[in-house]
N, C-alpha and C positions, 0 to 999 in steps of 0.2 A: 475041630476045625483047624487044618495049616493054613496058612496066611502067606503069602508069598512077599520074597521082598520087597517089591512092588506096595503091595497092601499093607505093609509095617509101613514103608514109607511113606504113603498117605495121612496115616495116621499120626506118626512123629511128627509131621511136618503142619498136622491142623490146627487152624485157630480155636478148634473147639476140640481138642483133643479131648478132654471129658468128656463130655458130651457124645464124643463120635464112639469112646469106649461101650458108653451105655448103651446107646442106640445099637450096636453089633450087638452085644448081650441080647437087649430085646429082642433083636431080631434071630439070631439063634435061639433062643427061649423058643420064639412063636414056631421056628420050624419043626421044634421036634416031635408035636406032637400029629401032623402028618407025615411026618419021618421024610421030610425034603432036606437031601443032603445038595450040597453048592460043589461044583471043583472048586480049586484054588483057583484058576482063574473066575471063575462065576464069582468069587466072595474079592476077587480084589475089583471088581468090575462095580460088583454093591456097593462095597465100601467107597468108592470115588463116588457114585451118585447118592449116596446116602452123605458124604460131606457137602454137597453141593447141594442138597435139601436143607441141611444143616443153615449154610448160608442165606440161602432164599428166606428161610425161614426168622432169621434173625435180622434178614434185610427187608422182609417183608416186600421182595423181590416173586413175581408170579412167573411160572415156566406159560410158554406157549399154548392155550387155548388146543385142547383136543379133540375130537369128534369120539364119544365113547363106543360108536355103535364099533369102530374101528378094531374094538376088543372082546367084542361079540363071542366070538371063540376061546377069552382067558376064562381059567374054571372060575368058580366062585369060592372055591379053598381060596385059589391066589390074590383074587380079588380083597376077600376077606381078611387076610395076611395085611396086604399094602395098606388096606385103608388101617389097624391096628397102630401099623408103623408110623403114616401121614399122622392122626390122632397123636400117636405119643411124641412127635417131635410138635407138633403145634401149628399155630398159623400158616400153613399152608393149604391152597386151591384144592378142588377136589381131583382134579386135571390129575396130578401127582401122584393119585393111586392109581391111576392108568396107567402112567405109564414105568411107576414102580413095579405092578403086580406083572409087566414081562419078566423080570428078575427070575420071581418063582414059577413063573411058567414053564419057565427053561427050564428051571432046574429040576423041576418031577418029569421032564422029558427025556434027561438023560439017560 
């Protein structure tokens, strides 16, 4: 995985820099095995809202109430993936693998 300036800088700069370490790891772990590669921008784009989950989650902070039928069309691999990630950081809505699992939607689109 490159990481673009941008995406180092996210992560130097977080309040849960550990934390956000792991969570990439995880999250690369779980892509490889449908072989879902990111660009570098798709992975600095995850990395800001996987910090921002990060947050929510410590702040016990809930995103926006979503309509799931909305993702009607996200596979169930990506689906699958999001809720893995939601689960492993914790208290967070279920809302949040909606709208995490476009992440990997894109990215097996590419």
């Amino acid at each position: 995985m490159e990481l673009s300036v941008d995406a180092k800088k996210i992560i130097a700069e977080s309040q849960q820099r550990k934390a956000l370490e792991e969570l990439i790891d995880f999250v690369e772990e779980q892509l490889k095995t449908p072989a879902i590669e990111l660009s570098e921008l798709q992975w600095t784009v995850l990395i800001n809202h996987l910090n921002e989950m990060l947050k929510r989650s410590e702040n016990h902070e809930a995103i926006q109430e979503v309509d799931a039928s909305m993702f009607n069309e996200v596979s169930e691999e990506s689906l699958m993936i999001a809720k893995k990630v939601v689960d492993f950081i914790g208290q967070l809505p279920i809302d949040e693998m909606y709208v995490l699992s476009i992440h990997f939607e894109a990215a097996k689109n590419n």
